[in-house]
C-alpha positions in Angstrom: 29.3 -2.1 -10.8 29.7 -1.8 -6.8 33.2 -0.5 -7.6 32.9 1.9 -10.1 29.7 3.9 -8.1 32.4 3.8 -5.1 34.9 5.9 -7.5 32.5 8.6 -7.7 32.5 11.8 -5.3 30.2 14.7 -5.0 32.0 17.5 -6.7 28.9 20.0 -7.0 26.0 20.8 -4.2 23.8 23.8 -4.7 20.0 25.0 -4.9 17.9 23.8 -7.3 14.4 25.7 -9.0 12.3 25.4 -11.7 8.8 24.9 -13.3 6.7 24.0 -16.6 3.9 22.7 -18.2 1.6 20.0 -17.7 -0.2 17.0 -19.6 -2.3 14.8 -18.9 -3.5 11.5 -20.6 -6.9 10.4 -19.2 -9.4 7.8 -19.1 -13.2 9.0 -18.1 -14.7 6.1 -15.3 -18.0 5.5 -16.8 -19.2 4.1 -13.9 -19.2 7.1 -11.4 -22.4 8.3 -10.2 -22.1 12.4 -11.1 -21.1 10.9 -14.3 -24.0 8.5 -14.5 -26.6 11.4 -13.7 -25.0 13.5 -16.3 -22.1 15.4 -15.2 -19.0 15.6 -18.0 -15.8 17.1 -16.2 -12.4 18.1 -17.6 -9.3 18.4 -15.3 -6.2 19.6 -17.1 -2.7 19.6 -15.5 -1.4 23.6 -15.9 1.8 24.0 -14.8 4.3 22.9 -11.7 6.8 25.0 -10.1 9.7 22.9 -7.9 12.3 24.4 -5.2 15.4 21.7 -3.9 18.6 20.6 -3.6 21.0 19.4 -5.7 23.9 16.8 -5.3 26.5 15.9 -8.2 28.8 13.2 -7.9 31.4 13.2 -10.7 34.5 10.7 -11.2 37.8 12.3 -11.1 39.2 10.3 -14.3 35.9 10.3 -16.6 34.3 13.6 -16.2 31.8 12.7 -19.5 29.3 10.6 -16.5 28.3 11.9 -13.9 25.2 11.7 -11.2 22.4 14.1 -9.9 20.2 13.3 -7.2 18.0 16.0 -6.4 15.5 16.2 -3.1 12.3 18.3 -4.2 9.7 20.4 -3.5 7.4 20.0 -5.9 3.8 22.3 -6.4 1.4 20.9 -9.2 -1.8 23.0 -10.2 -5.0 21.6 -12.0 -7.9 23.3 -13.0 -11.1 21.3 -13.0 -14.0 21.8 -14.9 -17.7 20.4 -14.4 -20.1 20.3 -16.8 -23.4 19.6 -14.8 -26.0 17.8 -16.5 -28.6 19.9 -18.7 -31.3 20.8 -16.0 -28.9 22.6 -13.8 -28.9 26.5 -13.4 -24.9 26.1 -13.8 -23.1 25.6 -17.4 -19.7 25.1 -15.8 -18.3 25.1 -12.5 -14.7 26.1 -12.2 -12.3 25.1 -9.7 -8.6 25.2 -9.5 -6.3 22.5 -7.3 -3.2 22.6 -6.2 -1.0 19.0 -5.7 1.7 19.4 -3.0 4.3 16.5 -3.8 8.2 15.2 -2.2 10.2 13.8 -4.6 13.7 12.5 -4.8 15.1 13.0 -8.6 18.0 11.1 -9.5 19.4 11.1 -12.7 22.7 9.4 -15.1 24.0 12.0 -17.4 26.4 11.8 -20.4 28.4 15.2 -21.4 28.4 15.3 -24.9 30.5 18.5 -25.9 31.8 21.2 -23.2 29.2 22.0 -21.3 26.5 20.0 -22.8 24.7 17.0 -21.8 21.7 14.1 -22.2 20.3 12.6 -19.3 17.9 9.4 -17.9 16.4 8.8 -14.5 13.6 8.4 -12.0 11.5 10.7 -10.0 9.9 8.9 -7.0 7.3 11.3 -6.4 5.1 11.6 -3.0 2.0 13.6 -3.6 0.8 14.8 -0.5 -2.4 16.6 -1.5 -4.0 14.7 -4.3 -7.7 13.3 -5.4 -5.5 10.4 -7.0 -2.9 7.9 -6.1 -0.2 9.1 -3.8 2.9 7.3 -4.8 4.2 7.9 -8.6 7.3 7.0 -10.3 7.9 9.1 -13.3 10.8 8.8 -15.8 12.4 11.6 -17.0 14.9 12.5 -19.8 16.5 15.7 -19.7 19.2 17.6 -22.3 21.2 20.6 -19.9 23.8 22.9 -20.1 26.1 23.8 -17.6 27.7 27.3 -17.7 31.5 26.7 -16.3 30.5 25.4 -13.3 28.4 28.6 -11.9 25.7 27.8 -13.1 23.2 25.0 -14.9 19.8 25.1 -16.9 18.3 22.2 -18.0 14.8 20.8 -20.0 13.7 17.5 -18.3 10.4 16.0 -19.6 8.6 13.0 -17.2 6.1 10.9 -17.5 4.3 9.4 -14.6 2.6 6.2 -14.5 -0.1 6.0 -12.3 -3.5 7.8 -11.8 -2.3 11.2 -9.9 -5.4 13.7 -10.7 -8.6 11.7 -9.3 -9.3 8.0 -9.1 -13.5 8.1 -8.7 -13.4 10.7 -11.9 -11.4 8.5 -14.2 -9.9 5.2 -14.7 -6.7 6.1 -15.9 -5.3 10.0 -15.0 -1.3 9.6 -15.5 0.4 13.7 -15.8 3.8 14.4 -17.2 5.6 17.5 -17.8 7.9 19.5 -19.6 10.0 22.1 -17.1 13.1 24.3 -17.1 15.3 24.3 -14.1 18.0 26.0 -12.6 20.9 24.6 -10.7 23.0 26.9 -8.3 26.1 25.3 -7.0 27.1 26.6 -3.6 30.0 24.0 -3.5 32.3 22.9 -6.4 35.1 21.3 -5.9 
C-alpha cells in the first residue's frame, strides 16, 4: 500500500467553493430544565456555504483513481426556535446561529466514464462556534464531473456523527448535508 500512495503526484491545485442544505437527526434531552418547566424548541440545520483549497494527486499510469484533499472553510447556519411554555407573553422566539467550522476533506475517487466520477472519504471537521461538540468526523460520498480539466462540479452528501447543534438541548443532534461545489484549478499539470 506504502508503495503505490508514493506513485501518486499532485497533478491539479486550485480554489475550491460551494454550499447546500442541511439535516438534522435529533434527540430531545428530557432532562433539561427549560424543557422540564415547559419549553419545546426546534433547531433545524439551513444551509452551509464552504470556501478552500483543493489538492489532486493522480497517478501517471492509472488515471481512473485519483485523490482530493481539500482544507476548508466551512460556515453552517441554524435557526432555532423556542416554544415557551403556555403562561408566557411569547408564542415563539426566533433566533438564527451561525457554526464557524475548519475542516480537512479528503477523498478516493473512481472515474467512471470521461469526465465522470464516484467518490468516498472523511471530513474531520473543527467547529469553532458551536452549542454542541466541537470535533466531528463526517463521511461523505460524492458523484462529480470534471470539465476537461478547467473546471469541476461535484454533489457530496455527509453525514456527521456526533452531537454538533446543542448538547443541554438534546441528547443526540448529529447534521449532514447535501452541497454542490466548485473546483478551480490554478495548476494542472
Amino acid at each position: 500500500m506504502a508503495m503505490s500512495v508514493c506513485s501518486y503526484a499532485q497533478t491539479q491545485s486550485g480554489i475550491l467553493f460551494g454550499g447546500g442544505l442541511g439535516f438534522e437527526n435529533r434527540t430531545m434531552n428530557k432532562e433539561n430544565a427549560e424543557y422540564l418547566k415547559g419549553t419545546r424548541f426546534k433547531d433545524t440545520y439551513d444551509y452551509s456555504g464552504f470556501l478552500g483549497y483543493r489538492f489532486r494527486f493522480e497517478n501517471a499510469s492509472n488515471k481512473s483513481l485519483f485523490f482530493d484533499i481539500d482544507p476548508l472553510m466551512k460556515l453552517q447556519v441554524f435557526k432555532s426556535i423556542d416554544y415557551p411554555q403556555s403562561t408566557s407573553i411569547f408564542k415563539e422566539i426566533d433566533s438564527h446561529n451561525i457554526n464557524y467550522a475548519l475542516a480537512i476533506s479528503s477523498s478516493i475517487n473512481y472515474r467512471i466514464s470521461g469526465g465522470l466520477y464516484i467518490g468516498a472519504g472523511i471530513e474531520p471537521t473543527w467547529n469553532i462556534v458551536t452549542d454542541g461538540k466541537h470535533l466531528d468526523a463526517p463521511v461523505l460520498g460524492r458523484i462529480g464531473y470534471n470539465c476537461h480539466g478547467k473546471v469541476d462540479f461535484a454533489l457530496t452528501y455527509k453525514h456527521g456523527f456526533t452531537n454538533v447543534i446543542n448538547t443541554d438541548r438534546y441528547t443526540k443532534g448529529r447534521i449532514s448535508d447535501l452541497s454542490l461545489s466548485v473546483f478551480i484549478p490554478f495548476k494542472s499539470k
